[in-house]
Every structure is written in C-alpha cells, then in structure tokens.
PyMOL Python script that loads the backbone (N, CA, C, O; Angstrom):
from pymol import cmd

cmd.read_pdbstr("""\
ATOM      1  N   UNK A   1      -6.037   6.097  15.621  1.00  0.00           N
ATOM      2  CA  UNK A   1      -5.207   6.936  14.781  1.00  0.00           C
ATOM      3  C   UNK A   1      -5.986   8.208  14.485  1.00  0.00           C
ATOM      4  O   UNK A   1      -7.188   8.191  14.223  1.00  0.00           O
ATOM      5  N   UNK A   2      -5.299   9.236  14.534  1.00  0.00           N
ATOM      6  CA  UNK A   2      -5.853  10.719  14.600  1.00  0.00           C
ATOM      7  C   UNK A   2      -5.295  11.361  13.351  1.00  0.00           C
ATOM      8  O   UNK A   2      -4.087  11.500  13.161  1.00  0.00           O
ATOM      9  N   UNK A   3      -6.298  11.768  12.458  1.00  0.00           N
ATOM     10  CA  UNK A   3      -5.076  12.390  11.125  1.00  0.00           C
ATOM     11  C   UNK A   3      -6.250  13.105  10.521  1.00  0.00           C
ATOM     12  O   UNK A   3      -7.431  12.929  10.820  1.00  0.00           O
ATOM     13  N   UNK A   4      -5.821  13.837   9.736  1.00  0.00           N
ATOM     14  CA  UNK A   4      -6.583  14.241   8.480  1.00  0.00           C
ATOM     15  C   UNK A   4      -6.714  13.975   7.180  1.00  0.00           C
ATOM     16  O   UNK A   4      -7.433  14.434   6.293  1.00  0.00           O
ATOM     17  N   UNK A   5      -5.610  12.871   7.244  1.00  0.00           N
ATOM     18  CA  UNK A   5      -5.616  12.277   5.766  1.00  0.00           C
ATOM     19  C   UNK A   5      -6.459  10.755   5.906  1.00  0.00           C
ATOM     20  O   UNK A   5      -6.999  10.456   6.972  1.00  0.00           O
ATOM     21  N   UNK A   6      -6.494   9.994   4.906  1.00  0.00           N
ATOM     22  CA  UNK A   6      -7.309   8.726   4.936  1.00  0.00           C
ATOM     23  C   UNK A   6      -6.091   8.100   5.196  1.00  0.00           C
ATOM     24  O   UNK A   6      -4.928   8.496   5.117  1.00  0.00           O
ATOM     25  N   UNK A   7      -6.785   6.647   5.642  1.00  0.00           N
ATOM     26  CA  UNK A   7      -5.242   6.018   6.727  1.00  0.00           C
ATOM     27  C   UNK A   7      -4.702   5.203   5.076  1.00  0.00           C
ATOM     28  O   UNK A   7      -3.727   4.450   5.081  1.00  0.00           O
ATOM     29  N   UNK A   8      -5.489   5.494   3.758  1.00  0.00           N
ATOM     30  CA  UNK A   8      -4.244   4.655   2.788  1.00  0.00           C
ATOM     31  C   UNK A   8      -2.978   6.284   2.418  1.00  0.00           C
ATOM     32  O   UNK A   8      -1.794   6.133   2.117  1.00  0.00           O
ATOM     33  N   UNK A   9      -3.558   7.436   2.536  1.00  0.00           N
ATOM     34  CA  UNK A   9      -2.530   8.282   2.597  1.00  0.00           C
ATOM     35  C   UNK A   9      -1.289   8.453   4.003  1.00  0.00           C
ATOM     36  O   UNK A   9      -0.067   8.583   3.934  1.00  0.00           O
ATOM     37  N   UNK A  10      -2.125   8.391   5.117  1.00  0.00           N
ATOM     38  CA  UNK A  10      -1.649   8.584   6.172  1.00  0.00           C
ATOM     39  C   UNK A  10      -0.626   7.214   6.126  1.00  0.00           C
ATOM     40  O   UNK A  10       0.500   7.709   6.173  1.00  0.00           O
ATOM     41  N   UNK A  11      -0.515   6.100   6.075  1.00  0.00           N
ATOM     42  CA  UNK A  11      -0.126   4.736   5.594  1.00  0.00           C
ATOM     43  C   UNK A  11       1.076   5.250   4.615  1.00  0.00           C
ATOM     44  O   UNK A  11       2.205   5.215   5.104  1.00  0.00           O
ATOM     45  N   UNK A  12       0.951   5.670   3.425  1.00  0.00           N
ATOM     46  CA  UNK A  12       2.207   5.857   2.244  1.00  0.00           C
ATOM     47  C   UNK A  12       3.125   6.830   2.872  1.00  0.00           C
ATOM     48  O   UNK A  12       4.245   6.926   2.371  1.00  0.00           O
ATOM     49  N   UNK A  13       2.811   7.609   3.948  1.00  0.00           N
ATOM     50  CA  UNK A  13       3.440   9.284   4.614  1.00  0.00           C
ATOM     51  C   UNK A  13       4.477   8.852   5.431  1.00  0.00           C
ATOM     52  O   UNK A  13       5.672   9.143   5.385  1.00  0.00           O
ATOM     53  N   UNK A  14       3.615   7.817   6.499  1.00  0.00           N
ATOM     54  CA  UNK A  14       4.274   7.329   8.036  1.00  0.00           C
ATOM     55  C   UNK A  14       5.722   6.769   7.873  1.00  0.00           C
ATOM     56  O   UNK A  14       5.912   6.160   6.821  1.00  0.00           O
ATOM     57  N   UNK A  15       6.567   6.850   8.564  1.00  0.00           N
ATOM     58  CA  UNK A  15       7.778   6.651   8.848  1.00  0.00           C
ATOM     59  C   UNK A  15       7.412   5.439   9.167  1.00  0.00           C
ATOM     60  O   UNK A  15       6.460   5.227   9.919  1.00  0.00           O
ATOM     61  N   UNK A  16       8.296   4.292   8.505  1.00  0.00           N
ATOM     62  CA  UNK A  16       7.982   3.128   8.456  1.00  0.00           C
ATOM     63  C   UNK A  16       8.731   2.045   9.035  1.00  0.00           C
ATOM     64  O   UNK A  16       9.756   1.803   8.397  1.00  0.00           O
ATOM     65  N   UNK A  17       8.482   1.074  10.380  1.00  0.00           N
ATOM     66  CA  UNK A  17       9.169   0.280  10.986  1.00  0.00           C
ATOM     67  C   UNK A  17      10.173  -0.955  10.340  1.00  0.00           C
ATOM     68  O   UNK A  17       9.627  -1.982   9.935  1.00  0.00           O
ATOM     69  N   UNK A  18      11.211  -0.856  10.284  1.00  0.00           N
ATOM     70  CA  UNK A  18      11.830  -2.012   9.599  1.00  0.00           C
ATOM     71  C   UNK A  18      10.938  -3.828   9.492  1.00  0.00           C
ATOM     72  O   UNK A  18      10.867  -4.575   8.517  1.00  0.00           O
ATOM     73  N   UNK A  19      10.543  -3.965  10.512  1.00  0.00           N
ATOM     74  CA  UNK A  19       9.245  -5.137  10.590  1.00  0.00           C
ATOM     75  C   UNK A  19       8.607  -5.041   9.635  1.00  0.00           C
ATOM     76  O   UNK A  19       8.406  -5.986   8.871  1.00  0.00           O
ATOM     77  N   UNK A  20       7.789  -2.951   9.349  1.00  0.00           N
ATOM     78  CA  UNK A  20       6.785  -3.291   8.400  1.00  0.00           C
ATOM     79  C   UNK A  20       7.593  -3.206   6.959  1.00  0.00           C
ATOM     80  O   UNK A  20       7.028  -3.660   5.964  1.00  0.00           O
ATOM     81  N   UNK A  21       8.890  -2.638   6.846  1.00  0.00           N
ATOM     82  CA  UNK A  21       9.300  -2.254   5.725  1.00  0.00           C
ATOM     83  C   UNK A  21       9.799  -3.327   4.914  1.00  0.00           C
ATOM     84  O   UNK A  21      10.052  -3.352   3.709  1.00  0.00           O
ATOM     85  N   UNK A  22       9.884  -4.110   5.700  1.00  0.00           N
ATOM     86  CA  UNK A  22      10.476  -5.398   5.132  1.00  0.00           C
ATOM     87  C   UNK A  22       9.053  -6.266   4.378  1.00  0.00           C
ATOM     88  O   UNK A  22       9.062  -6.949   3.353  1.00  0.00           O
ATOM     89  N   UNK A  23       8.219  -6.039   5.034  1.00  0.00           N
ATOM     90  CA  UNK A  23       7.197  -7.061   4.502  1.00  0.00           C
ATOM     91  C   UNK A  23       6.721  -6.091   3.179  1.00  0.00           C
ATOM     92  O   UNK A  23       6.616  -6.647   2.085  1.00  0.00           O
ATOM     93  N   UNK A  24       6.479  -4.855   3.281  1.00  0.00           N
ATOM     94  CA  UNK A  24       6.485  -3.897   2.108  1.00  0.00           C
ATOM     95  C   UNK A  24       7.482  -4.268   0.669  1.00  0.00           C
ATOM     96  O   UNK A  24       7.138  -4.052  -0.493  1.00  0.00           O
ATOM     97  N   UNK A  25       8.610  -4.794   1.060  1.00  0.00           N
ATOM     98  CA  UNK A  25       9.664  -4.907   0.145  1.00  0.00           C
ATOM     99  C   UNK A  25       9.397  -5.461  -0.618  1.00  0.00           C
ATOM    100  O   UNK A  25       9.524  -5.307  -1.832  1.00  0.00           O
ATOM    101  N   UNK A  26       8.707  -6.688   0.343  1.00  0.00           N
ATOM    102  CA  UNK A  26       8.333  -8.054  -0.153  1.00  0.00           C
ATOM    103  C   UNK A  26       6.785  -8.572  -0.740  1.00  0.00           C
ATOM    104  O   UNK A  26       6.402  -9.685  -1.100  1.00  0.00           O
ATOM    105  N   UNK A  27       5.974  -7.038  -0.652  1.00  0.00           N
ATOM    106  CA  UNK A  27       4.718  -7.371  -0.750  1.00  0.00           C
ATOM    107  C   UNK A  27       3.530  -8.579  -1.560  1.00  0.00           C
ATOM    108  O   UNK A  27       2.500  -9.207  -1.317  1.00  0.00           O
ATOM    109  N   UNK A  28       4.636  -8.319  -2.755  1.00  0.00           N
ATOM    110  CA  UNK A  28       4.287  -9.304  -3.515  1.00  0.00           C
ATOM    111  C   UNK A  28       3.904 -10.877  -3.520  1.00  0.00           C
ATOM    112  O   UNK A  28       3.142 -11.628  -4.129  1.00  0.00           O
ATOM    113  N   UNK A  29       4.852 -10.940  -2.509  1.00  0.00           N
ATOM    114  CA  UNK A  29       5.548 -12.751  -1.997  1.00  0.00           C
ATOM    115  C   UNK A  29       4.529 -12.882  -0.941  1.00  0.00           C
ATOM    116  O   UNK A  29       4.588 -14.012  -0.457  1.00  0.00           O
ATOM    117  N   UNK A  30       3.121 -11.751  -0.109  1.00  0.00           N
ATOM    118  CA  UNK A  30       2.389 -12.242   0.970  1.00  0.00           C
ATOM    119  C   UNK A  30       1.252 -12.383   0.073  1.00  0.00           C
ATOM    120  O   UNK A  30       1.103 -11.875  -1.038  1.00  0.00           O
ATOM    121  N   UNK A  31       0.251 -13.368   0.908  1.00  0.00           N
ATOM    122  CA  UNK A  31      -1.304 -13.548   0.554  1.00  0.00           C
ATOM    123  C   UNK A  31      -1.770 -12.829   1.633  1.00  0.00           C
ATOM    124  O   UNK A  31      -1.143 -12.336   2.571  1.00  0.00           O
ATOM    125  N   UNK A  32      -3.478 -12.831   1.273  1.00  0.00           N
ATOM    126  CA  UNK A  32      -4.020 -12.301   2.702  1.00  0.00           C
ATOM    127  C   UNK A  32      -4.023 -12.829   3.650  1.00  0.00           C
ATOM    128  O   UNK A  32      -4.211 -12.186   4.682  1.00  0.00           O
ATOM    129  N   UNK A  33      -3.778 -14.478   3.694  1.00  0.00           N
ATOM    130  CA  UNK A  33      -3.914 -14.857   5.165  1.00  0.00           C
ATOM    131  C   UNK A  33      -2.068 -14.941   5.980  1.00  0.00           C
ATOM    132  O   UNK A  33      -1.828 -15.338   7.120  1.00  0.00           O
ATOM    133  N   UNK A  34      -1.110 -14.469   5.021  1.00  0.00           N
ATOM    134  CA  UNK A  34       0.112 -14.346   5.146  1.00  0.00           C
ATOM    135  C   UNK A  34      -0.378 -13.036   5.883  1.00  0.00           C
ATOM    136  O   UNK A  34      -0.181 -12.971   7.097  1.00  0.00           O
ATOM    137  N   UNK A  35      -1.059 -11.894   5.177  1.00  0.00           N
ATOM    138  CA  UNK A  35      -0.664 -10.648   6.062  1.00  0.00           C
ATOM    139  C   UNK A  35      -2.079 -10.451   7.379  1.00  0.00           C
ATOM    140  O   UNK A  35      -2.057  -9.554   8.222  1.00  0.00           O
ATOM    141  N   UNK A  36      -3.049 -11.355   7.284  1.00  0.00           N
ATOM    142  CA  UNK A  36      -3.684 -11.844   8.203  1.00  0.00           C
ATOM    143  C   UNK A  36      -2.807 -12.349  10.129  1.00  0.00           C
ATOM    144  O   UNK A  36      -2.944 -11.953  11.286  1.00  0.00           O
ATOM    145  N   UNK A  37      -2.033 -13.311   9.459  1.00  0.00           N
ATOM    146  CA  UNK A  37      -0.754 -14.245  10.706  1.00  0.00           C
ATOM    147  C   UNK A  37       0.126 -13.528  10.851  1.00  0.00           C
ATOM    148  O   UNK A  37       1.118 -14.016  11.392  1.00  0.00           O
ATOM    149  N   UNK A  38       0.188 -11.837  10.380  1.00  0.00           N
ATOM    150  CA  UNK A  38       1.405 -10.759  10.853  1.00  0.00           C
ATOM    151  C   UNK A  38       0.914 -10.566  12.749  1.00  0.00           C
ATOM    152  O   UNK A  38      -0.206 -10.335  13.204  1.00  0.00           O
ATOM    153  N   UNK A  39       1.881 -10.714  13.298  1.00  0.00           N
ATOM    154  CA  UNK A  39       1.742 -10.149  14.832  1.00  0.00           C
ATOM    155  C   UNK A  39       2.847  -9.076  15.361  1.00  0.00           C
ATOM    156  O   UNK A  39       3.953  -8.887  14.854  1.00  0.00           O
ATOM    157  N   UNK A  40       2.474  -8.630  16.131  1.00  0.00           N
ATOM    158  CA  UNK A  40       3.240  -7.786  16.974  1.00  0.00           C
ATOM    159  C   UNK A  40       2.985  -6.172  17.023  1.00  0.00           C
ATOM    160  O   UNK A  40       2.395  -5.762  16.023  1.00  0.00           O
ATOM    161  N   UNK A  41       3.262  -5.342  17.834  1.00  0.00           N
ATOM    162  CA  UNK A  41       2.875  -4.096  17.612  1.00  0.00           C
ATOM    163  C   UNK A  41       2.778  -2.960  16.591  1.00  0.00           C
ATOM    164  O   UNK A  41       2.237  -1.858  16.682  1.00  0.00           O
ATOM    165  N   UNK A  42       3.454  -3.536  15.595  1.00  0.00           N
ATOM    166  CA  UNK A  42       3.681  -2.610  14.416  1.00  0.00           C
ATOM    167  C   UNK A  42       2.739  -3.155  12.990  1.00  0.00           C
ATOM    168  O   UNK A  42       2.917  -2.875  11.804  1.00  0.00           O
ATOM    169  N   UNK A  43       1.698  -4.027  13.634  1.00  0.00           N
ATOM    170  CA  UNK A  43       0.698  -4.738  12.591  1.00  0.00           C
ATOM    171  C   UNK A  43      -0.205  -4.643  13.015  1.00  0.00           C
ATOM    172  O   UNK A  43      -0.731  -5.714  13.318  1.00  0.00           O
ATOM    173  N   UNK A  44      -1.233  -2.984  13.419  1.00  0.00           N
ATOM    174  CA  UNK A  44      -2.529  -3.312  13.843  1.00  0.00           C
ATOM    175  C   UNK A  44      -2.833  -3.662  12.791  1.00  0.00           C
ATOM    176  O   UNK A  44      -2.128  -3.816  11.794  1.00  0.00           O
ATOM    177  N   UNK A  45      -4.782  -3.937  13.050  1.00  0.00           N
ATOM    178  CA  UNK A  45      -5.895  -4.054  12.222  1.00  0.00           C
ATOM    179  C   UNK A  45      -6.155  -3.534  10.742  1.00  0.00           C
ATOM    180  O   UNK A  45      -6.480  -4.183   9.748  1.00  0.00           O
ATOM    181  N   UNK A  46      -5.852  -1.811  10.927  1.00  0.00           N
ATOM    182  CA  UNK A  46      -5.496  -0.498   9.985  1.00  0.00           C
ATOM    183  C   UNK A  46      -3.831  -0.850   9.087  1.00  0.00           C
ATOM    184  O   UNK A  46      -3.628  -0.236   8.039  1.00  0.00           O
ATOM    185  N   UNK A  47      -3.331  -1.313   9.329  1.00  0.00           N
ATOM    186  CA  UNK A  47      -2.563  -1.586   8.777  1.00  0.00           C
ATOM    187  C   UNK A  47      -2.223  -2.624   7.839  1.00  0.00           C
ATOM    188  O   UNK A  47      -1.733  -2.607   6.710  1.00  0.00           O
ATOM    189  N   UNK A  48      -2.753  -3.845   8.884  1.00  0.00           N
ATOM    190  CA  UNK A  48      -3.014  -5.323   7.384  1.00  0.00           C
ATOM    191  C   UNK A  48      -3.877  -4.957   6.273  1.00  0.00           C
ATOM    192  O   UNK A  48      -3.697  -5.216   5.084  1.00  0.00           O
ATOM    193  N   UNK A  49      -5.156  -4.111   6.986  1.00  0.00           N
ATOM    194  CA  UNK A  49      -6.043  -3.655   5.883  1.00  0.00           C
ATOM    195  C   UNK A  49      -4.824  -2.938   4.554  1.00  0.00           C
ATOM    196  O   UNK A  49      -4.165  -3.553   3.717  1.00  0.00           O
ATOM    197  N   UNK A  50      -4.890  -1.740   4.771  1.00  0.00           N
ATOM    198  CA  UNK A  50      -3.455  -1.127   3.724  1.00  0.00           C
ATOM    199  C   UNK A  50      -2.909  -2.274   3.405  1.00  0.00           C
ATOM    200  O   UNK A  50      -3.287  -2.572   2.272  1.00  0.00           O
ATOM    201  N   UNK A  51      -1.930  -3.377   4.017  1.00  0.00           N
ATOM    202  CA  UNK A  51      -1.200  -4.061   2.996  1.00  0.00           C
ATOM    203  C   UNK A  51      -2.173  -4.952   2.338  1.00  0.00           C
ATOM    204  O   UNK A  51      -1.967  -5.257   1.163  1.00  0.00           O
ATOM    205  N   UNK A  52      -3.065  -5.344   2.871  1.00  0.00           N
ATOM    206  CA  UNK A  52      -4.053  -5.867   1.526  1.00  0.00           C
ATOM    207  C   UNK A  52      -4.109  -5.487   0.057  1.00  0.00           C
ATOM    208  O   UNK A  52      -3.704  -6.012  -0.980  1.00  0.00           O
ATOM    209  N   UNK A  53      -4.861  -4.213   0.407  1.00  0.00           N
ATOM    210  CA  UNK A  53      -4.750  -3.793  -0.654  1.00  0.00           C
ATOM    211  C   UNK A  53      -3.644  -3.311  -1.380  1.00  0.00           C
ATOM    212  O   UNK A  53      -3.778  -3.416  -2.599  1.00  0.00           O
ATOM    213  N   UNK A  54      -2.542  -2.790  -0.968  1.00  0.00           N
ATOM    214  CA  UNK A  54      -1.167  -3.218  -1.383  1.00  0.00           C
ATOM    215  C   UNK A  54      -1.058  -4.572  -2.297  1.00  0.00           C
ATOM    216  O   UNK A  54      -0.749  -4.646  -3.486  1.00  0.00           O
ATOM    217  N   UNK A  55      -1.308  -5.331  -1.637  1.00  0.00           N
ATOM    218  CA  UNK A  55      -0.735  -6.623  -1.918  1.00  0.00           C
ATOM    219  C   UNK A  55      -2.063  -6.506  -3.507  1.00  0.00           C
ATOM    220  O   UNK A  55      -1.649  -6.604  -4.662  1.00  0.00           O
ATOM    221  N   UNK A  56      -3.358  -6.322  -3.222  1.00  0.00           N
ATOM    222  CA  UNK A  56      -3.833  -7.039  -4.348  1.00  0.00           C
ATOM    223  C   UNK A  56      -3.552  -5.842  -6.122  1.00  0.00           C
ATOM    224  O   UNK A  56      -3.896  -6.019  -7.290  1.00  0.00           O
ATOM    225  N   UNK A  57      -2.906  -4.891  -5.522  1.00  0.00           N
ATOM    226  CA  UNK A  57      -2.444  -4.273  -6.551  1.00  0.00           C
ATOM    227  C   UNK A  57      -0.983  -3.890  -6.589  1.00  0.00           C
ATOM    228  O   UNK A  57      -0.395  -2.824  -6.771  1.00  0.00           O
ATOM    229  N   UNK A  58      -0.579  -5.215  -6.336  1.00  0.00           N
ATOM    230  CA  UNK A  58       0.794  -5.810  -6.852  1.00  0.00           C
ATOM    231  C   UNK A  58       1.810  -5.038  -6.236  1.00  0.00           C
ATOM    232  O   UNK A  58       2.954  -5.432  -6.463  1.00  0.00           O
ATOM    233  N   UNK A  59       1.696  -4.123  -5.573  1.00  0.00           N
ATOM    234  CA  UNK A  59       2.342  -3.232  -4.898  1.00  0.00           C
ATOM    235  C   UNK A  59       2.763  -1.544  -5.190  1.00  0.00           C
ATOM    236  O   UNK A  59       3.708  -0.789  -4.962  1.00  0.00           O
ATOM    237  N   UNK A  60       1.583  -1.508  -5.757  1.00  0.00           N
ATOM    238  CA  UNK A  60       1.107   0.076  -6.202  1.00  0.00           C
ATOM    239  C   UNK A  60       0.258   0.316  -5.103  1.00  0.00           C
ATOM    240  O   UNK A  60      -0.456  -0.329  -4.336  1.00  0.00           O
ATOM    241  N   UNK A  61       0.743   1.986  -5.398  1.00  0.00           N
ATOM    242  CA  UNK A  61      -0.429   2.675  -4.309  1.00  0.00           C
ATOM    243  C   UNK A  61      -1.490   3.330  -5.685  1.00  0.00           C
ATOM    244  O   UNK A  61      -1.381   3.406  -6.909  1.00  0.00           O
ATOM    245  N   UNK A  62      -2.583   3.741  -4.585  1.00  0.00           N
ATOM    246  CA  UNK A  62      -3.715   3.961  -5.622  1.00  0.00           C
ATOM    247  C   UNK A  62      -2.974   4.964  -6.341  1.00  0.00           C
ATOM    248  O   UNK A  62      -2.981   4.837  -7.565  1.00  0.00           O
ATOM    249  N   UNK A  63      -2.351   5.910  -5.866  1.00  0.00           N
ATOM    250  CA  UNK A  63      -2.015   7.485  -6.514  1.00  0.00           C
ATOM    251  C   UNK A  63      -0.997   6.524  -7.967  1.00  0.00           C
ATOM    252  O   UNK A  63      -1.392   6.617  -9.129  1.00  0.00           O
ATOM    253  N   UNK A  64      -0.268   6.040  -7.757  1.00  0.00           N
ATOM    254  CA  UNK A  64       0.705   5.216  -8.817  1.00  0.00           C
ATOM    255  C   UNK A  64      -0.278   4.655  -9.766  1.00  0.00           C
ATOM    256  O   UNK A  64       0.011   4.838 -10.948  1.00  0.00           O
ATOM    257  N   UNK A  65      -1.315   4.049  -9.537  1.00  0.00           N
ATOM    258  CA  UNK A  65      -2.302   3.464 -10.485  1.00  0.00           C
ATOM    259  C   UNK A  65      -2.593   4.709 -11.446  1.00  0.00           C
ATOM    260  O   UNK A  65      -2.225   4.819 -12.616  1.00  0.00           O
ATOM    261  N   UNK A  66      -3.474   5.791 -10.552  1.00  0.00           N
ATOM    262  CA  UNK A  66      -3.918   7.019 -11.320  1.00  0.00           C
ATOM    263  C   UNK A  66      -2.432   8.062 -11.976  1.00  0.00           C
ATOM    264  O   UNK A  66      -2.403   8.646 -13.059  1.00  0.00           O
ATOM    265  N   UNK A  67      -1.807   8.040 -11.380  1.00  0.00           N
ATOM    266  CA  UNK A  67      -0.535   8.456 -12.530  1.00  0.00           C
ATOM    267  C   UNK A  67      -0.398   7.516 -13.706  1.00  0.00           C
ATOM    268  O   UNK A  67      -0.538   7.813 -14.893  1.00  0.00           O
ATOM    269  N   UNK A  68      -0.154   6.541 -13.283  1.00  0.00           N
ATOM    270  CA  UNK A  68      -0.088   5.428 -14.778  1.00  0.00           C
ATOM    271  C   UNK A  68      -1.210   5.891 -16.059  1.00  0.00           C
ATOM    272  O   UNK A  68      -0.958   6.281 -17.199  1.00  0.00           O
ATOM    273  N   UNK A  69      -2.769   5.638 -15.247  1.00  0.00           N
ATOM    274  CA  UNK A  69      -3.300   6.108 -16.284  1.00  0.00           C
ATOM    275  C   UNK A  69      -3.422   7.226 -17.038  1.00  0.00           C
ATOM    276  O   UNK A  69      -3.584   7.411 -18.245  1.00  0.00           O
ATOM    277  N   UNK A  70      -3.304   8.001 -16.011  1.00  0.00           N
ATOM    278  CA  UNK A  70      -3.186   9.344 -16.625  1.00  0.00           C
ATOM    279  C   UNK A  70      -2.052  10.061 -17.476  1.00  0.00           C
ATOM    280  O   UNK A  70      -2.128  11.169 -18.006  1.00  0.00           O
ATOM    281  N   UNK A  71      -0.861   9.071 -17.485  1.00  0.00           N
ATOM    282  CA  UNK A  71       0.238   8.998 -18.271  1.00  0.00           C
ATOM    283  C   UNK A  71      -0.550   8.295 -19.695  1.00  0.00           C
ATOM    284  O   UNK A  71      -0.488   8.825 -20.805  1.00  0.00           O
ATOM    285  N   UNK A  72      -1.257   7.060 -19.419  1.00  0.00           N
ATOM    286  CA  UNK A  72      -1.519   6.631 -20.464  1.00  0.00           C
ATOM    287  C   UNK A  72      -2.556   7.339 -21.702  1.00  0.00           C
ATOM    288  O   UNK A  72      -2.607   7.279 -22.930  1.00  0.00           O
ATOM    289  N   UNK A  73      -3.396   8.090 -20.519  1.00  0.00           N
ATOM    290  CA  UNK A  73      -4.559   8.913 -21.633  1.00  0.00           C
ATOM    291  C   UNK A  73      -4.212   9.990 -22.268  1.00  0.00           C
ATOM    292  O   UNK A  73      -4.818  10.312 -23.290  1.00  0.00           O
ATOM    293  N   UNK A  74      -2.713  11.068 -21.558  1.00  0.00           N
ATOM    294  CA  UNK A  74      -2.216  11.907 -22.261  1.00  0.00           C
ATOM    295  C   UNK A  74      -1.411  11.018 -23.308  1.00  0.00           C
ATOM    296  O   UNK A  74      -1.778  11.667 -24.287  1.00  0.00           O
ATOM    297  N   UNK A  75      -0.723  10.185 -23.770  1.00  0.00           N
ATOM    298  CA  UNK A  75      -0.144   9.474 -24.290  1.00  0.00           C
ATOM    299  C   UNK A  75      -1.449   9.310 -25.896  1.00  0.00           C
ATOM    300  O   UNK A  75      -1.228   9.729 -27.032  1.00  0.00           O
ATOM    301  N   UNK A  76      -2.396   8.765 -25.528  1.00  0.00           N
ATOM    302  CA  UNK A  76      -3.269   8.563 -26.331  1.00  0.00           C
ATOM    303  C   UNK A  76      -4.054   9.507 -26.682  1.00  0.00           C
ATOM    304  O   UNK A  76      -4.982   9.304 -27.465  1.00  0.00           O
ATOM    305  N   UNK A  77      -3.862  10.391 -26.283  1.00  0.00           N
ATOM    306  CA  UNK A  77      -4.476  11.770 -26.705  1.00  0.00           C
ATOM    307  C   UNK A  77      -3.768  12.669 -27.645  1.00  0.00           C
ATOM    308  O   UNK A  77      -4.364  13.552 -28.262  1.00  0.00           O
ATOM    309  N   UNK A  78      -1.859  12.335 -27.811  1.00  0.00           N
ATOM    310  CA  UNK A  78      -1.434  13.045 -28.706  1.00  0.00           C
ATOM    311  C   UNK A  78      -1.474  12.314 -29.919  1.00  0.00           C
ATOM    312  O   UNK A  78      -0.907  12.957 -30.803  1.00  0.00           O
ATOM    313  N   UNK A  79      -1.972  11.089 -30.367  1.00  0.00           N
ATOM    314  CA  UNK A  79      -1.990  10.456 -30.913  1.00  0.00           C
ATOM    315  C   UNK A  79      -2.260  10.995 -32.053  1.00  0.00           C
ATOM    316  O   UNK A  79      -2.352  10.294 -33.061  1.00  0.00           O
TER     317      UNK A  79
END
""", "prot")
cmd.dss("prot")
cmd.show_as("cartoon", "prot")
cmd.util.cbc("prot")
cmd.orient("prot")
C-alpha cells in the first residue's frame, strides 16, 4: 500500500468493500481471533491489524476518541 497517510487514516478514507463493511457494522460482535479467521482478498494483514484496534476501542476511531475528549475538557473548562 502506497499513501501518505498512516494506513489507520488511509483505512477510515478507503472506499469500503461490502465483505469489509459488514464486519465494520458489526465490529463489536468480533474478537481477535474472529478477525484473525477473516479470509479472502479484501482482508489483508494491514487491515485485520486496523480492525483490531477498531474492535478493542469498541468501534471508535482514534480521531472520535480525541474529539470526545476534547469535547470533554472544553466542557470542564467552562465550568
């Protein structure tokens, strides 16, 4: 894969295969060795990696994490 972004940006960007979009939907409902036993062409290596970590943050992307907080510290800052 050839990009300039990091493959968890390049990953949230990509036009996404119904195969993978479906397991995305569902992220929640896989473990790692669930997204480990994914096969077929639209599940390299670079990609289980991403839904990993997907999966272990419940199905946030990092940028959604750092908005949250950063919602939360302006929040606590007008306090």
């Amino acid at each position: 894969m050839r990009s300039y972004m990091s493959t968890g940006k390049f990953f949230q960007k990509m036009k996404k295969k119904p195969e993978l979009q479906a397991v995305l939907d569902s992220i929640v409902e896989y473990s790692e060795e669930d997204i480990d036993n994914l096969t077929g062409t639209h599940f390299p290596q670079w990609i289980k990696d991403e839904l990993k970590e997907l999966c272990k943050r419940g199905g946030t992307t990092a940028d959604n994490e750092a908005e949250r907080i950063a919602e939360l510290m302006i929040k606590a800052s007008q306090k």
